[in-house]
C-alpha positions in Angstrom: 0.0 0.0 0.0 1.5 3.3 -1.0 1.7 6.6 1.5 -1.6 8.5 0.6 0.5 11.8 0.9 3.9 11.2 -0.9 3.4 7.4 -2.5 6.1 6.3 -1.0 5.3 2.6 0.7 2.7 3.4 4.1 4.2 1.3 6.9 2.2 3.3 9.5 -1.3 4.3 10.9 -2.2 7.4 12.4 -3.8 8.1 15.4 -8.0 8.1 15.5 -7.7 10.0 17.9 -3.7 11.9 18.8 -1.4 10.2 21.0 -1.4 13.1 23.0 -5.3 13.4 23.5 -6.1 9.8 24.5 -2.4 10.2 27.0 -3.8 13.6 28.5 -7.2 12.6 28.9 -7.2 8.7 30.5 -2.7 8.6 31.5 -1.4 5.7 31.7 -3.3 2.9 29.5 -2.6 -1.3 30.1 -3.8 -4.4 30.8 -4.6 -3.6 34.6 -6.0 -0.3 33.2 -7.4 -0.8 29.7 -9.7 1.7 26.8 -13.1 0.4 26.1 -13.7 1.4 22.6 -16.9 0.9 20.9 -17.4 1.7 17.2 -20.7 1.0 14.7 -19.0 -2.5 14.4 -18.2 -3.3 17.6 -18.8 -2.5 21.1 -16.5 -2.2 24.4 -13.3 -3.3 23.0 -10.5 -3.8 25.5 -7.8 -2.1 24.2 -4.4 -2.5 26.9 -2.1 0.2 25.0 -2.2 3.7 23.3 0.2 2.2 20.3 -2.7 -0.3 20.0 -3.7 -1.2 16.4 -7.3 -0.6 17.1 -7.2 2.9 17.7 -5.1 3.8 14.3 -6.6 3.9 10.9 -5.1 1.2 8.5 -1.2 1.3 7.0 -1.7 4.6 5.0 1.0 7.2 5.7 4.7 6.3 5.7 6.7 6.6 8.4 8.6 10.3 7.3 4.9 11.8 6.7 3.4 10.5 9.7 6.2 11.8 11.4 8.9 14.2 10.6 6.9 15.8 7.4 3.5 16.5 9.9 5.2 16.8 13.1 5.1 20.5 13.1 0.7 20.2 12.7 1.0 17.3 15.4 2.6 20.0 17.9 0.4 22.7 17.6 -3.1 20.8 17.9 -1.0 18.9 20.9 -1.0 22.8 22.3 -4.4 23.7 21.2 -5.9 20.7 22.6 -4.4 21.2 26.1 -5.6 24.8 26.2 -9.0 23.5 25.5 -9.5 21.1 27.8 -8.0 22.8 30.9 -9.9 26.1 30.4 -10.8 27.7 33.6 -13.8 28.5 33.3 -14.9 25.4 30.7 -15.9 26.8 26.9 -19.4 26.8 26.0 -21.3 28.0 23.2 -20.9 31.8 22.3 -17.1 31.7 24.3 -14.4 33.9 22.5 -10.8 31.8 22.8 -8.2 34.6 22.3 -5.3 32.5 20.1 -2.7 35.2 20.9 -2.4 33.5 24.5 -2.3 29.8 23.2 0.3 30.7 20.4 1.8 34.4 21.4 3.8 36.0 18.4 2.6 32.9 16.0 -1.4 32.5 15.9 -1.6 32.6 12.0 1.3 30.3 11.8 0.4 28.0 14.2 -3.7 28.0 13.0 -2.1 26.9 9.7 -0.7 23.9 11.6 -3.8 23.1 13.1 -5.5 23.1 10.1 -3.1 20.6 8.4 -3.1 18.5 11.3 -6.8 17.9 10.5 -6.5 18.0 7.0 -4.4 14.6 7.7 -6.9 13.2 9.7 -9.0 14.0 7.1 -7.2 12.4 4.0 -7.1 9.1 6.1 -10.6 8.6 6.6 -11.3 9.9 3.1 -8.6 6.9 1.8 -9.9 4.3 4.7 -13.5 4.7 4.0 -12.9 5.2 0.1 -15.2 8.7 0.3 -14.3 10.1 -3.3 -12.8 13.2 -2.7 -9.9 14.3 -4.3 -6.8 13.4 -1.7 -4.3 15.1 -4.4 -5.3 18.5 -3.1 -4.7 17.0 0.5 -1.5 16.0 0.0 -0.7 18.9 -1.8 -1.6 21.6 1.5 0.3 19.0 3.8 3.5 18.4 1.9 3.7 22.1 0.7 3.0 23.7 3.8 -0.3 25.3 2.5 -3.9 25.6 3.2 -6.5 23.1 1.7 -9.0 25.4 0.3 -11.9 23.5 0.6 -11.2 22.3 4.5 -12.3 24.5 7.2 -12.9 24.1 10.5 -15.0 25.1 13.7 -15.0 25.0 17.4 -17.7 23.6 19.1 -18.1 22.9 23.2 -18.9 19.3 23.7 -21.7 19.1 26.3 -21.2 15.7 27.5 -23.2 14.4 30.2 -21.5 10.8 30.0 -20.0 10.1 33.8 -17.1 8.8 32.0 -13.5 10.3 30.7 -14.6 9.6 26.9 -12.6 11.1 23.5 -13.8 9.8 20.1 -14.5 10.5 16.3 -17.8 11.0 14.4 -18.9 9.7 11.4 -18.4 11.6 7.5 -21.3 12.8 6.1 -22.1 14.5 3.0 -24.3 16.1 0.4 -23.9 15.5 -3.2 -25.1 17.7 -6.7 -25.2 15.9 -9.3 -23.5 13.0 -8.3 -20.1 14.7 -6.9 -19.6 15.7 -3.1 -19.8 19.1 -2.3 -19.8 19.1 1.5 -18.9 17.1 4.1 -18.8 17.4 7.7 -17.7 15.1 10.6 -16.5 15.6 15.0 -13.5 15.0 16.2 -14.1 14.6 20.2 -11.7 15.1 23.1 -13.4 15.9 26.5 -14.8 19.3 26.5 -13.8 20.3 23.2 -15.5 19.4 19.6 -13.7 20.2 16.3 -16.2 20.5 13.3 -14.5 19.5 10.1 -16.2 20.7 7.1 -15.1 20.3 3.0 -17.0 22.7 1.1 -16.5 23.1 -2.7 -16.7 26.9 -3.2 -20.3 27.4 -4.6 -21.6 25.7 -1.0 -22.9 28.4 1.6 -23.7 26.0 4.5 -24.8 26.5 8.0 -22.2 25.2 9.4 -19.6 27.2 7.8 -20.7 30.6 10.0 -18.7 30.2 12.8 -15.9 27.6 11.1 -12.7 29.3 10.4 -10.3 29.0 7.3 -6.2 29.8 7.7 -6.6 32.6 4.8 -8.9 34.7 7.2 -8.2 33.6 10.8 -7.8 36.1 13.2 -6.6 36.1 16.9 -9.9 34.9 18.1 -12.1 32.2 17.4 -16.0 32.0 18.8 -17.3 28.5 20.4 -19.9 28.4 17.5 -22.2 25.1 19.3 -22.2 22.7 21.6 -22.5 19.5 20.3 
């Protein structure tokens, strides 16, 4: 199987959900103290370590892309993620997050990372789940350096009321005209934060593109647009 990014032969998975995320959220995972993940297929599977197979998509990305090439767009959801979570007080719909204190002196650089971290994400469950989107401009942004311009994304407060530490993934849905996809939106989950990621071809003026945020425009502060 070749690297969905650079073609060269995919000899690793990336994270469903970061490293980083599922380390921050529930610490130490083993055998004494396993994940539970359930998925449309399956239900409470014991999983006994992060590096587990179950919670990575397929072989798709080789090992310099999933590393070295996107290590820079690992970082700075890593730091986005943190800030999100340990807010003091919690977001909530209609909350203002000032980027200038999570990333001082970098905010448009560092939202560009974020971006392309999810615009990975994105390409994998676009080549795991054989959606057909284009993945050329995918690996275009993330080997270049540059925005996707059909991937934007928003910030939504996750409302759980599960008594449980929980992170997780949504499923990719869509809207077709005339037999081509021209939108597509799906969660990513970590405790009190929601990332909304949307494709949406140009001509598309979408509800859920109001509050979402593209790196050509982003400013230093981003609104909590929901709450999921």
């Amino acid at each position: 199987m070749e690297c969905w990014i650079c073609g060269d032969e995919a000899s690793t998975g990336e994270h469903l959900i970061k490293a980083s995320d599922l380390r921050s959220v529930f610490g130490k995972v083993s055998q004494r103290t396993p994940l539970y993940l359930s998925t449309d297929k399956a239900r409470n599977q014991i999983v006994s370590g992060i590096g587990s197979d179950k919670l990575k998509y397929s072989a798709l990305l080789c090992a310099r892309c999933n590393n070295e090439r996107t290590q820079p767009y690992d970082r700075a959801w890593e730091r986005l993620s943190a800030y999100l979570r340990s807010r003091d007080p919690p977001i909530r719909r209609g909350t203002i997050i000032r980027l200038d204190t999570v990333f001082p002196g970098c905010v448009r650089k560092s939202m560009l990372h974020v971006h392309l971290y999810f615009v990975k994400l994105f390409g994998c469950l676009i080549k795991q789940e054989s959606i057909p989107i284009d993945l050329r401009p995918f690996s275009q942004a993330i080997i270049n350096g540059q925005p996707h311009p059909n991937v934007w994304l928003a910030l939504w407060a996750n409302k759980t009321h599960q008594p449980v530490r929980h992170v997780g993934q949504s499923q990719v849905e869509t809207a077709q005209l005339y037999g081509q996809i021209v939108y597509a939106t799906w969660f990513y989950f970590v405790e009190r934060a929601a990332i909304n990621v949307l494709y949406a071809e140009p001509t598309e003026r979408r509800k859920g593109l109001v509050y979402a945020w593209h790196p050509t425009s982003v400013g230093k502060r981003i609104h909590v647009a929901h709450e999921a």
